[in-house]
Every structure is written in structure tokens, then in C-alpha cells.
OpenMM code with the backbone's topology and positions (N, CA, C; nanometers):
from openmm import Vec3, app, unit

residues = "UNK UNK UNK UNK UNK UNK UNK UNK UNK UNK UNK UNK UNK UNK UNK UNK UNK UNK UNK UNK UNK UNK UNK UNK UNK UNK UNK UNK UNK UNK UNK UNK UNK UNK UNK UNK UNK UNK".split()
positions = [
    Vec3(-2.2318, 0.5479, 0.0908),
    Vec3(-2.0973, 0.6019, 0.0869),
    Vec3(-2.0182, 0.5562, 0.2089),
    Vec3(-1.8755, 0.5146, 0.1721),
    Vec3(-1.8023, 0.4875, 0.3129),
    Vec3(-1.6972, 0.6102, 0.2898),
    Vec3(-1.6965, 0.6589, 0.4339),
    Vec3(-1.6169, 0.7081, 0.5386),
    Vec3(-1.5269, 0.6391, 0.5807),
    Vec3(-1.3860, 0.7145, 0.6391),
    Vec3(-1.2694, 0.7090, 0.7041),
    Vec3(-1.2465, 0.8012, 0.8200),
    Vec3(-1.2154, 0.7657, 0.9054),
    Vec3(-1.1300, 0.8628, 0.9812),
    Vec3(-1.0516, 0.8259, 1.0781),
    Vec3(-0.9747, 0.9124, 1.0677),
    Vec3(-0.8330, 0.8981, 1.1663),
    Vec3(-0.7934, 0.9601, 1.2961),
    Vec3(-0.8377, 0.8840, 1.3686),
    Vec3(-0.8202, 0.9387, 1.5355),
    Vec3(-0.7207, 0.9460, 1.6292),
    Vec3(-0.6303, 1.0593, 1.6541),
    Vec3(-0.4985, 1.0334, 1.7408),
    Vec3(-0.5747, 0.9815, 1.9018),
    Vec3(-0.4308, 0.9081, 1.9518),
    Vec3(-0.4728, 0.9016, 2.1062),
    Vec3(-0.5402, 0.9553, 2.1995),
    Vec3(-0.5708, 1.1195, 2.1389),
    Vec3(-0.6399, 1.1740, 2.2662),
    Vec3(-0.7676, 1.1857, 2.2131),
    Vec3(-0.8159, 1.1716, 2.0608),
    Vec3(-0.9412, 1.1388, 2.0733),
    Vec3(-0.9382, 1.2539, 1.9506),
    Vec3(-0.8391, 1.3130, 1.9026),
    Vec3(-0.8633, 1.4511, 1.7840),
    Vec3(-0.9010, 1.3791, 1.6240),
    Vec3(-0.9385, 1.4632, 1.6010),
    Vec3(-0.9673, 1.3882, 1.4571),
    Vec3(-0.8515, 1.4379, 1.3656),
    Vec3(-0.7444, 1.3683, 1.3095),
    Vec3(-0.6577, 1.3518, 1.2308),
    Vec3(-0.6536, 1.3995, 1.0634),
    Vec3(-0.7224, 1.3321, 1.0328),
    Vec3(-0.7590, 1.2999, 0.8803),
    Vec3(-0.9045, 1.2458, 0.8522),
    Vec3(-1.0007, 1.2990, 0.7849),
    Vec3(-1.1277, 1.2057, 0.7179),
    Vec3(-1.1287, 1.1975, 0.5735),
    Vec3(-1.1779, 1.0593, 0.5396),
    Vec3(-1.1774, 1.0855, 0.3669),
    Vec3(-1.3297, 1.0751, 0.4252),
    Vec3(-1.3699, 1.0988, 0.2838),
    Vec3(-1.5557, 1.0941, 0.2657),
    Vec3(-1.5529, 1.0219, 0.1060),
    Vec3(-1.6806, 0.9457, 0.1394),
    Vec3(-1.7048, 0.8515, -0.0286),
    Vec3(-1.5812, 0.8071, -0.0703),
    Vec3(-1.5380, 0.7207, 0.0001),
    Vec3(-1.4335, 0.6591, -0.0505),
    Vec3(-1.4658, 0.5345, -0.1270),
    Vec3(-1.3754, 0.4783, -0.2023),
    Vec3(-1.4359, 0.3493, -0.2478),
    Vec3(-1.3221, 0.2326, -0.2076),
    Vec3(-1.3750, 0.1114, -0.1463),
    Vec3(-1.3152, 0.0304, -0.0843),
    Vec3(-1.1495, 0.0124, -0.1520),
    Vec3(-1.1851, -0.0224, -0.2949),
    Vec3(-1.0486, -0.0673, -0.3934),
    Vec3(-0.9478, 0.0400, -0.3375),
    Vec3(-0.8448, 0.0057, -0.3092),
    Vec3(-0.6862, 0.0846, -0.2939),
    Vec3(-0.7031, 0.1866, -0.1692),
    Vec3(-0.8550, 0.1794, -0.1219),
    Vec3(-0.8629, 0.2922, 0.0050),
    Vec3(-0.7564, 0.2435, 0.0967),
    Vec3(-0.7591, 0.1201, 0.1233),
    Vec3(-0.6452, 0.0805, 0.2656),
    Vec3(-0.5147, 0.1089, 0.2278),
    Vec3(-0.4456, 0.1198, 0.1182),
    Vec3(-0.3124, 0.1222, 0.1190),
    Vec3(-0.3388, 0.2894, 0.0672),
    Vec3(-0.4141, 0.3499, 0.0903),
    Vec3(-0.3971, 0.5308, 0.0253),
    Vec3(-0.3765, 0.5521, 0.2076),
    Vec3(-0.5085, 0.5040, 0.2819),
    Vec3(-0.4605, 0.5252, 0.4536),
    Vec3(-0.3723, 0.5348, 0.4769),
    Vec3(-0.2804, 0.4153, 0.4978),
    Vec3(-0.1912, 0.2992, 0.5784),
    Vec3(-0.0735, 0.4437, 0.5047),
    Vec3(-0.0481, 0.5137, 0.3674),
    Vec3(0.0490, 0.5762, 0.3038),
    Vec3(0.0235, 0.6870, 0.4218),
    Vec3(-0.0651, 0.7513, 0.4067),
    Vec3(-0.0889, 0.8828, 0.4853),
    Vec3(-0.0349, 0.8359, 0.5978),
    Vec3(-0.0884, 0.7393, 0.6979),
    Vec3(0.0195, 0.6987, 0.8367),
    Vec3(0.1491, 0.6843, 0.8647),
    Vec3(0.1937, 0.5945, 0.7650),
    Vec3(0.3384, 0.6201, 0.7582),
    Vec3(0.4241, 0.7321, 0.7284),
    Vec3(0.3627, 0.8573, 0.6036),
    Vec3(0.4332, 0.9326, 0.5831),
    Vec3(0.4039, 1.0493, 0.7139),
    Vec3(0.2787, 1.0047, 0.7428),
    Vec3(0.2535, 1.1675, 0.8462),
    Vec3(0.2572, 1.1221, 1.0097),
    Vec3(0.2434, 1.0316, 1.0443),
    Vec3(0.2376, 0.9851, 1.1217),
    Vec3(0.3659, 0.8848, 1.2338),
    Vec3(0.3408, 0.7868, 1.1682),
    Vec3(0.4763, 0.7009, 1.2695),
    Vec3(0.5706, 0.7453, 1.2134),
] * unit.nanometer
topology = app.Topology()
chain = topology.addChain("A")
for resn in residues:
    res = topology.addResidue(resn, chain)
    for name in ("N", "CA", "C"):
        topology.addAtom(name, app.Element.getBySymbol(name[0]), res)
């Protein structure tokens, strides 16, 4: 199984997916960053 996770600057944990599957995982991320993030 692959894991994700999302670490702010000071080291907090953000967001984790669990069992993800490679297909469309990077652009489901990259969405969550932009909308919640930058």
C-alpha cells in the first residue's frame, strides 16, 4: 500500500491519504494544496 502525507514547515502533519493508488493520486494532492493551502 502507498501512503501520502503532507507536512507544513514546522514539521505538523497536514493531510495523510492511506492506500492510495498511484493513477490520479498526484493531481487529487497537488488539488488539496492549491485549494487549502497556497
Amino acid at each position: 500500500d502507498r501512503s501520502t502525507f503532507l507536512i507544513d514547515k514546522e514539521g505538523k502533519l497536514v493531510k495523510e491519504w492511506r492506500s492510495v493508488k498511484v493513477k490520479g493520486h498526484v493531481e487529487e494532492a497537488l488539488g488539496y494544496i492549491k485549494e487549502n493551502i497556497a
